[in-house]
C-alpha positions in Angstrom: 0.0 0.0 0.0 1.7 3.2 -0.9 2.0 6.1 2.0 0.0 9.6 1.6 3.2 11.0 0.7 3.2 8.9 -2.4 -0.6 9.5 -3.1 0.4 13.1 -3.2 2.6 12.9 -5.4 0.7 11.1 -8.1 -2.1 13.3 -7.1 -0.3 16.2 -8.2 1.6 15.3 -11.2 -1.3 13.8 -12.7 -3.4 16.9 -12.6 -0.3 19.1 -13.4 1.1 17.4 -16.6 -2.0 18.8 -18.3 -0.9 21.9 -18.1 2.6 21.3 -20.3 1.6 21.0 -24.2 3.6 18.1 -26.0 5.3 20.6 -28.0 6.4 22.6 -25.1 8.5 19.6 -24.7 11.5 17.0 -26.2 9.5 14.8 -28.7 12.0 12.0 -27.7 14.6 13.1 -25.2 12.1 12.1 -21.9 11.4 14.7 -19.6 9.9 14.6 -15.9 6.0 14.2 -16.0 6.3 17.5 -14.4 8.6 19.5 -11.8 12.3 18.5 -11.4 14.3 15.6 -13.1 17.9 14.4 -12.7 19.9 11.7 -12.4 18.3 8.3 -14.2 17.4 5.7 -12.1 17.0 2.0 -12.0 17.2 1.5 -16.0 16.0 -1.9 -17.1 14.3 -4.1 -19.3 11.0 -5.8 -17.3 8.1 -7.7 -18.6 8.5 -6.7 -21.8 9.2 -2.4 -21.7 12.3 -0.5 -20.7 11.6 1.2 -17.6 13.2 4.3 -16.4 12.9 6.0 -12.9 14.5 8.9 -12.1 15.2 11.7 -9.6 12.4 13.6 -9.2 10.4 16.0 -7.3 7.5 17.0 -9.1 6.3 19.8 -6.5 8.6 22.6 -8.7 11.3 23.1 -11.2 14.2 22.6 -8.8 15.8 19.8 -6.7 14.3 19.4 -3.9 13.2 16.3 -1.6 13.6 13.7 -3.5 11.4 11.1 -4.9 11.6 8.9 -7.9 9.7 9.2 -11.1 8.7 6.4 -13.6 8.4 6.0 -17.1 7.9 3.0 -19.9 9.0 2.6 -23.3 9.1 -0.1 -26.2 11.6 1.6 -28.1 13.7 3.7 -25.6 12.5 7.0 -27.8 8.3 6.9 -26.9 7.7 7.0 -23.3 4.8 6.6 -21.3 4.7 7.7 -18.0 3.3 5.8 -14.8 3.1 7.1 -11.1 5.9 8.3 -9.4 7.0 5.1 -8.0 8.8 5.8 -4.7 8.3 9.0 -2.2 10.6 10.1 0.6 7.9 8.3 3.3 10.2 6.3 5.6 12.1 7.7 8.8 15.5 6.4 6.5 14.3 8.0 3.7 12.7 11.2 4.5 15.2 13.2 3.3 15.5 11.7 -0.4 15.1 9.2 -2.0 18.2 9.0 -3.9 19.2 7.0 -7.3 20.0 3.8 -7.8 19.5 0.8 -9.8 17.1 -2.2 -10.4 17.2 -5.8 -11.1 14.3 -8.9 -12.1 14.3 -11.3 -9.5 14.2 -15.2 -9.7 10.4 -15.0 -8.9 9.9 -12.4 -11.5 9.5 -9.3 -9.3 11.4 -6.1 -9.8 13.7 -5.0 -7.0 14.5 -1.3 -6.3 17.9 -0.6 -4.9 18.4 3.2 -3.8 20.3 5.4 -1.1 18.0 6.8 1.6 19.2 9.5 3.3 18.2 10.9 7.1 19.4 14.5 7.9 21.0 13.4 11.8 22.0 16.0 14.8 25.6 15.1 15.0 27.5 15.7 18.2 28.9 19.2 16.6 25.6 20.9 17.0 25.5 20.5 13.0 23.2 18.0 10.4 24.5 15.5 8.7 23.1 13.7 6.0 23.5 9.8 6.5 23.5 8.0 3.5 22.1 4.2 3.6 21.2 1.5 1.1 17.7 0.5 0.9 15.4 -1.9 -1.7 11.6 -1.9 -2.6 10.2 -4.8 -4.5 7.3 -4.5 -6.9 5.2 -5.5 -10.4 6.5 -2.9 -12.5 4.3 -0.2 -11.5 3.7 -0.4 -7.8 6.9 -0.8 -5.1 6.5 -2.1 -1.4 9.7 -1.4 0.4 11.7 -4.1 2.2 10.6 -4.3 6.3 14.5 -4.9 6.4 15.1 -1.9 5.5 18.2 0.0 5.4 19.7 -3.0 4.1 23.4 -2.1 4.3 24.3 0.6 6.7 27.3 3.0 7.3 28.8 0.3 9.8 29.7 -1.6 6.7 31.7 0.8 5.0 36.1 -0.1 5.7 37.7 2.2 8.3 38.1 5.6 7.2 35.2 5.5 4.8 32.5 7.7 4.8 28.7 7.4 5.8 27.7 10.5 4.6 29.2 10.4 1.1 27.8 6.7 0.6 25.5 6.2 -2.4 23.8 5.1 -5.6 24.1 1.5 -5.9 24.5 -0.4 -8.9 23.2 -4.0 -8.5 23.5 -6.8 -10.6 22.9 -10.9 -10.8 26.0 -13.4 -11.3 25.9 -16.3 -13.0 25.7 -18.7 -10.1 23.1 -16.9 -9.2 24.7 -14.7 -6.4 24.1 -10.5 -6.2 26.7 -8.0 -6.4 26.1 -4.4 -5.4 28.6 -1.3 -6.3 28.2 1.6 -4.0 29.8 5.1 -4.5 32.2 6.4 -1.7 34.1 9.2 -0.1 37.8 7.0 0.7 39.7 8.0 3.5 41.9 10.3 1.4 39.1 12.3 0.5 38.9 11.1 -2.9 36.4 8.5 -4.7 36.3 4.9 -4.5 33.6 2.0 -4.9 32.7 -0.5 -2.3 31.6 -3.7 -3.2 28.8 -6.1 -1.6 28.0 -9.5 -2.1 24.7 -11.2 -1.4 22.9 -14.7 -1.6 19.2 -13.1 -1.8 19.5 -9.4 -3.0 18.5 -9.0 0.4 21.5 -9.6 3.4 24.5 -7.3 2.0 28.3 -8.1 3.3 30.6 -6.0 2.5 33.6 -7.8 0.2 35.8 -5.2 -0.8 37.1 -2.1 -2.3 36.3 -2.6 -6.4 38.0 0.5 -7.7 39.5 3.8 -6.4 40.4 6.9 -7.6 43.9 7.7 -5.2 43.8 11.4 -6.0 43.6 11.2 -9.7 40.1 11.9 -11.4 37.9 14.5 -9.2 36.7 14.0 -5.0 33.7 12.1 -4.7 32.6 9.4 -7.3 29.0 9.3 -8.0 26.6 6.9 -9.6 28.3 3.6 -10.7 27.9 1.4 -13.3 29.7 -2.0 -13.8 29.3 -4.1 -16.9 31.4 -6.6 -19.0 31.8 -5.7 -22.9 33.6 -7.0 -25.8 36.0 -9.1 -22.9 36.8 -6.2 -20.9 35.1 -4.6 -17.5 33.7 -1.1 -17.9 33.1 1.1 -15.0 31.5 4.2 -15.5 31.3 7.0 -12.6 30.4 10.8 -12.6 33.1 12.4 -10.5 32.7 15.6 -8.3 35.4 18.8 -8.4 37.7 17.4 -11.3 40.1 19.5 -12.8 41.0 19.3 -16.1 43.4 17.3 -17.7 44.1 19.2 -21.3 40.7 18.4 -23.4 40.3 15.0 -22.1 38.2 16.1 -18.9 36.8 19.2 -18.4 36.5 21.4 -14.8 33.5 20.7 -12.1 31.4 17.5 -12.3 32.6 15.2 -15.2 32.1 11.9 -17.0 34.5 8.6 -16.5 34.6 5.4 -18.0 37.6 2.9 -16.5 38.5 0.5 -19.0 40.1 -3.1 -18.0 40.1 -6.5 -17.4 38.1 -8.5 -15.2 38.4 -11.4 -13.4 34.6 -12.6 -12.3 36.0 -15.3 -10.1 37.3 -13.0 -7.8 35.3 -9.7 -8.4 38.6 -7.9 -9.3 38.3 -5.2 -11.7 41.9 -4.0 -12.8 42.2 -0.6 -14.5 44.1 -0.3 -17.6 42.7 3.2 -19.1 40.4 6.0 -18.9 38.4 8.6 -20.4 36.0 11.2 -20.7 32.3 9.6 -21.4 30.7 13.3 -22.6 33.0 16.3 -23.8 30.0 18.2 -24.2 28.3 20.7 -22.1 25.6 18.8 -20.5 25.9 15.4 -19.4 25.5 12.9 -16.2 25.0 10.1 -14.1 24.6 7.8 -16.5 23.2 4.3 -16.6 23.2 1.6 -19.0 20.8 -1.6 -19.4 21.3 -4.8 -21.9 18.3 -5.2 -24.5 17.2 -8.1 -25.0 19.3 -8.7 -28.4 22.4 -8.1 -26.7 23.2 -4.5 -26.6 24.6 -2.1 -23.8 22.0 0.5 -23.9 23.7 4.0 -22.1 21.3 7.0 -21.1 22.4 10.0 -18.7 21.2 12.9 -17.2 21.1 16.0 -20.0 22.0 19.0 -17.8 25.2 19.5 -15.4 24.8 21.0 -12.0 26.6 24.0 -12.6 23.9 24.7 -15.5 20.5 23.6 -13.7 19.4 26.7 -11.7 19.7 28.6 -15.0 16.2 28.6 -15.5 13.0 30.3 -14.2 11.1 28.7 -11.6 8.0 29.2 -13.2 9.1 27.2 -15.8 5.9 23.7 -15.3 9.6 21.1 -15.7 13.4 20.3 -16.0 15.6 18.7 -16.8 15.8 15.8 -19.1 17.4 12.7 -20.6 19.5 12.3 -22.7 19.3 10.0 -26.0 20.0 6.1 -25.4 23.2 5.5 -26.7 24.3 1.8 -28.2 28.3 1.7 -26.6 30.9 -0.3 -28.1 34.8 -0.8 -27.6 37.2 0.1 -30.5 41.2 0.2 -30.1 40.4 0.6 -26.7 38.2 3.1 -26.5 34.4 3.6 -25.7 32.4 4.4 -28.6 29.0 5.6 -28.5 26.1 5.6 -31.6 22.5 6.9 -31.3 20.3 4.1 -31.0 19.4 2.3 -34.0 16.0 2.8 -33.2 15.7 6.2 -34.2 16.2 5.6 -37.8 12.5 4.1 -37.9 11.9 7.9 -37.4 13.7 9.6 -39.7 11.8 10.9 -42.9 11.8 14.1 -45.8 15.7 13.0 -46.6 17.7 15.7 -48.0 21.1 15.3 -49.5 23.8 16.9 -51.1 27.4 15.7 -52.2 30.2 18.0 -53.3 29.6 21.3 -51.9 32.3 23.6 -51.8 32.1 25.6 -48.7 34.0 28.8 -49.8 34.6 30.8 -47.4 31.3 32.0 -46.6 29.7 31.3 -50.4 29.1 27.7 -51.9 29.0 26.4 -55.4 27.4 23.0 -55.8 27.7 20.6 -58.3 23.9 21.9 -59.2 23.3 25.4 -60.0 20.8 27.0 -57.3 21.2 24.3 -54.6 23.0 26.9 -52.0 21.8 29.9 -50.9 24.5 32.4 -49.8 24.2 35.5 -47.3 26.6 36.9 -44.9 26.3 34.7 -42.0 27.3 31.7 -43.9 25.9 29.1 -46.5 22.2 27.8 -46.6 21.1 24.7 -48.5 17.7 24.3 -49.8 15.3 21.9 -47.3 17.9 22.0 -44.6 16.9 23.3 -41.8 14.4 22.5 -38.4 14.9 21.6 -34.9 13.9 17.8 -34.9 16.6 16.7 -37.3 18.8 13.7 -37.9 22.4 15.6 -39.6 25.4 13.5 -41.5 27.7 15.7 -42.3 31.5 14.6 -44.1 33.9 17.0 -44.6 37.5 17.1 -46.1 39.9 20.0 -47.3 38.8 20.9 -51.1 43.3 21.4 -51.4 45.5 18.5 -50.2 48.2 21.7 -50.0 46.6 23.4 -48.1 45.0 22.4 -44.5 42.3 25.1 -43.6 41.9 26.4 -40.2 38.2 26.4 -39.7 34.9 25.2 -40.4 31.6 25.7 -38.8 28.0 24.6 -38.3 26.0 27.2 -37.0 22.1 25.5 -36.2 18.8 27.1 -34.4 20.0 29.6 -36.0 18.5 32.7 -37.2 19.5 36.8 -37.2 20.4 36.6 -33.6 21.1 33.1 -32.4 22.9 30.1 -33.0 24.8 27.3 -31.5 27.7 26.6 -33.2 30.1 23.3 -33.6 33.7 24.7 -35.0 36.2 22.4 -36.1 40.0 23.4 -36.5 41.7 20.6 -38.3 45.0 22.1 -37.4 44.8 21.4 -33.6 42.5 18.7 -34.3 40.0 20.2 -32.0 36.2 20.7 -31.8 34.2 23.6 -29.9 31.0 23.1 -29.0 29.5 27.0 -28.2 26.4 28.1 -27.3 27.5 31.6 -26.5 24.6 33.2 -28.6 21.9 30.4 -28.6 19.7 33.0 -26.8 20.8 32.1 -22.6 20.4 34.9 -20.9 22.5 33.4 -17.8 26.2 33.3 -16.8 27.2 29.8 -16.9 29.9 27.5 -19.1 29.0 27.4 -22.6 31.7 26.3 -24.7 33.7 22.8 -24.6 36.3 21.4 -26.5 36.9 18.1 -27.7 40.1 16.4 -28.9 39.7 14.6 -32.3 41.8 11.7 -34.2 41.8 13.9 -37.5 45.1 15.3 -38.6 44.2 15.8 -42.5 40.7 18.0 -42.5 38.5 15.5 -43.0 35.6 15.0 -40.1 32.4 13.2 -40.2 29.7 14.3 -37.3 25.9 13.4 -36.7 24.0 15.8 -35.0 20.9 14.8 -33.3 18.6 17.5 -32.2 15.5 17.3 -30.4 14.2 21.2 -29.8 16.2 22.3 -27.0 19.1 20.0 -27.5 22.0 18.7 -29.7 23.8 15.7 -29.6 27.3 15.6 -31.9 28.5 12.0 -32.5 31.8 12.7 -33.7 34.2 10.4 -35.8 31.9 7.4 -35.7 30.9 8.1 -31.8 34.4 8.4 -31.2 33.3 11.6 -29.1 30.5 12.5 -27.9 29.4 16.4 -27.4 26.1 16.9 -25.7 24.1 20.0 -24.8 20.9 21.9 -23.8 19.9 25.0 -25.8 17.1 27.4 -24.7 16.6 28.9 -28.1 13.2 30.1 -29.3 11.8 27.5 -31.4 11.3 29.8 -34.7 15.5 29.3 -34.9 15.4 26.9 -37.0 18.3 27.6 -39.7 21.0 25.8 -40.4 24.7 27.3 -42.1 27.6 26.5 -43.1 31.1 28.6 -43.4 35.1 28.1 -43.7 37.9 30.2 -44.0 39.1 28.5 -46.9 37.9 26.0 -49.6 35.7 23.0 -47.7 34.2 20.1 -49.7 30.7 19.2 -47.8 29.2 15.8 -48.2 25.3 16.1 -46.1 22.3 14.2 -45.2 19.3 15.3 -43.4 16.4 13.7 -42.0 13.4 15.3 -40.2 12.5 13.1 -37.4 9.1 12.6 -36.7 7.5 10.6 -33.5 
């Protein structure tokens, strides 16, 4: 039976959603049902849907106590949404419920593994907030939590460790039939590591050991886990707090990570052999991933960053959304991401055009007419919108001569536009969304380093109305960010500094 604090909440956001119109909204990025969204929670595949919860708190358009949201999809791109599924009811939850992950049991039900959290009077005169793992089992759409509840405490955690920086477990099943359960933690240096627990029923936790740490290198704090085995080698991925950056391959404040290395499963020992950056975008976090049921690693994160999500009004009926599911691969060592292949079932009104010659800021096609030219930069003819699917291939029109720039400029009109610049000579690409019409002072350029030493690039943009997604060098890199431009910026240019050959496809994507 769910508590009144629960009954509220689907009270309220089933009378509120009504006031947000469809195209107020993503058509395919999900969204809270209304109020607050962030991290993604519990991300799986049960009885037949995907099903995604996630941090909300559908009272207003900030973070506040938290609860988790819950939506269903066939497809990962058309959601439905279902009641909030878990409220902050409980004496070890009544501060938040915080994110974590969820797993089928052997008798079919769907367990719930999050972090509660109690705000506690500690002997300084000051509140802490003590951070606990908790479960709640349910049938997809209702969740009852566990009587045993808070199933691993702080007194579990290896000397030195913290119980206030303790959360967001990642649980998964083993072969034999065993549980394992990663947990994000502050280590006694002050830095990140991740405890691992072991358990016969999902249910009784004991500690085992540490799985991973961070000694100093990659940020303070690591936040929200994931563990999963690909292509022969173990993949970790954690959202760090307070990195620095390390030249263009992570970026100031709260980052991506993915560790890459082996993995012995007899022994639960994860060895690092590499890092690197998941997002070199803007706006990207938390992430989670989930297997389909043909095989894939499925990743989705949080579309926003902390230092960004309070530049918004409060008036404003939600925030924050998701980003698209990514299909994740490993090539030469590295994590590669692709937009899920779903969304080509989407795409329609194909436009293309080979040969361009960007030229400065003119073109001359192969076909007489075909590019418009003004002086912002080059138009072509049916290329344009804001729910758009964008190949674009391009390569120095002289093998002399290596130019030093090339841009896409889109939601663009006589004021705004978010821009992706490419500079073959440093083998760099800025993301900028300097003028895409934010009226706040926050980050809005990143940088990305690229394999590309001769001029030649290939992207895919994926936008979605108030966001773009850049797939670069066949998901190589990833660059993702929110844009707050008016929807009547809807143009799309082109311009170089010197002689650019343009190969281009665009699809309108329609849901």
């Amino acid at each position: 039976m769910s508590s009144q604090i629960l009954h509220n909440a689907r009270q309220y956001e089933e009378t509120y959603e009504k006031d947000i119109r469809p195209e107020d909204r993503p058509a395919f990025h999900l969204t809270p049902r209304v109020g607050w969204m962030n991290d993604p929670n519990g991300f799986s595949f049960y009885q037949g849907k995907y099903h995604l919860f996630y941090q909300y708190y559908p009272y207003a358009s900030h973070w506040d106590s938290m609860h988790w949201g819950h939506a269903v999809s066939e497809d990962l791109l058309c959601w439905e949404y279902l009641p909030a599924a878990m409220a902050p009811d409980q004496d070890y939850d009544k501060d938040g419920v915080f994110s974590g992950s969820a797993i089928t049991l052997e008798d079919g039900r769907q367990l719930l593994v999050y972090t509660g959290v109690e705000k506690q009077l500690q002997s300084d005169g000051q509140y802490k907030e003590i951070q606990v793992q908790c479960g709640a089992i349910g049938d997809g759409l209702d969740y009852q939590k566990l009587e045993a509840n808070p199933v691993i405490k702080g007194d579990t955690v290896p000397e030195g460790s913290s119980i206030y920086d303790f959360r967001d477990p990642k649980v998964w099943q083993k072969p034999d039939g065993t549980y394992r359960l990663l947990v994000g933690n502050r280590a006694p240096d002050g830095t990140g590591h991740l405890l691992l627990y072991k358990s016969e029923d999902a249910c009784s936790w004991e500690f085992q050991k540490v799985f991973a740490k961070n000694e100093g290198r990659l940020g303070s704090m690591w936040e929200c886990p994931d563990f999963f085995e690909l292509d022969g080698k173990g993949i970790v991925l954690i959202s760090p707090q307070d990195m620095l950056p390390q030249g263009l391959e992570y970026h100031g404040g709260n980052g991506t990570v993915c560790l890459i290395g082996s993995y012995d499963a007899d022994t639960d020992t994860f060895t690092e052999e590499t890092n690197q950056a998941v997002d070199y975008g803007l706006d990207f976090y938390a992430m989670q991933t989930v297997l389909t049921p043909d095989g894939r690693r499925v990743m989705i994160g949080w579309m926003q960053n902390w230092e960004t999500s309070k530049a918004h009004s409060d008036q404003d009926r939600w925030f924050g959304q998701m980003s698209l599911p990514r299909e994740v691969s490993l090539k030469n060592g590295r994590l590669y991401q692709q937009p899920i292949r779903e969304l080509e079932q989407y795409r329609g009104n194909k436009v293309e055009y080979k040969d361009v010659l960007v030229k400065g800021s003119r073109a001359i096609s192969s076909e007489p007419g075909v590019a418009g030219e003004n002086s912002l930069g080059v138009t072509l003819e049916g290329v344009e919108g804001r729910l758009i699917d964008l190949e674009v291939e391009i390569s120095g029109a002289d093998a002399d001569t290596l130019y030093d720039r090339f841009t896409v400029s889109l939601a663009a009109d006589n004021c705004c536009h978010t821009d992706i610049c490419f500079r073959p000579k440093e083998s760099v690409v800025t993301l900028d969304r300097t003028f895409s019409g934010s009226r706040y002072d926050v980050v809005h350029q990143r940088q990305a380093k690229v394999a590309s030493t001769d001029g030649t690039l290939k992207m895919r943009i994926i936008m979605d109305r108030f966001s773009l997604e850049v797939f670069l060098e066949d998901g190589r890199e990833v660059m993702s960010a929110v844009i707050y431009t008016d929807m009547a910026a809807e143009g799309i240019r082109f311009t170089a500094d010197q002689d650019v050959r343009l190969q281009m496809t665009k699809y309108d994507l329609e849901l």
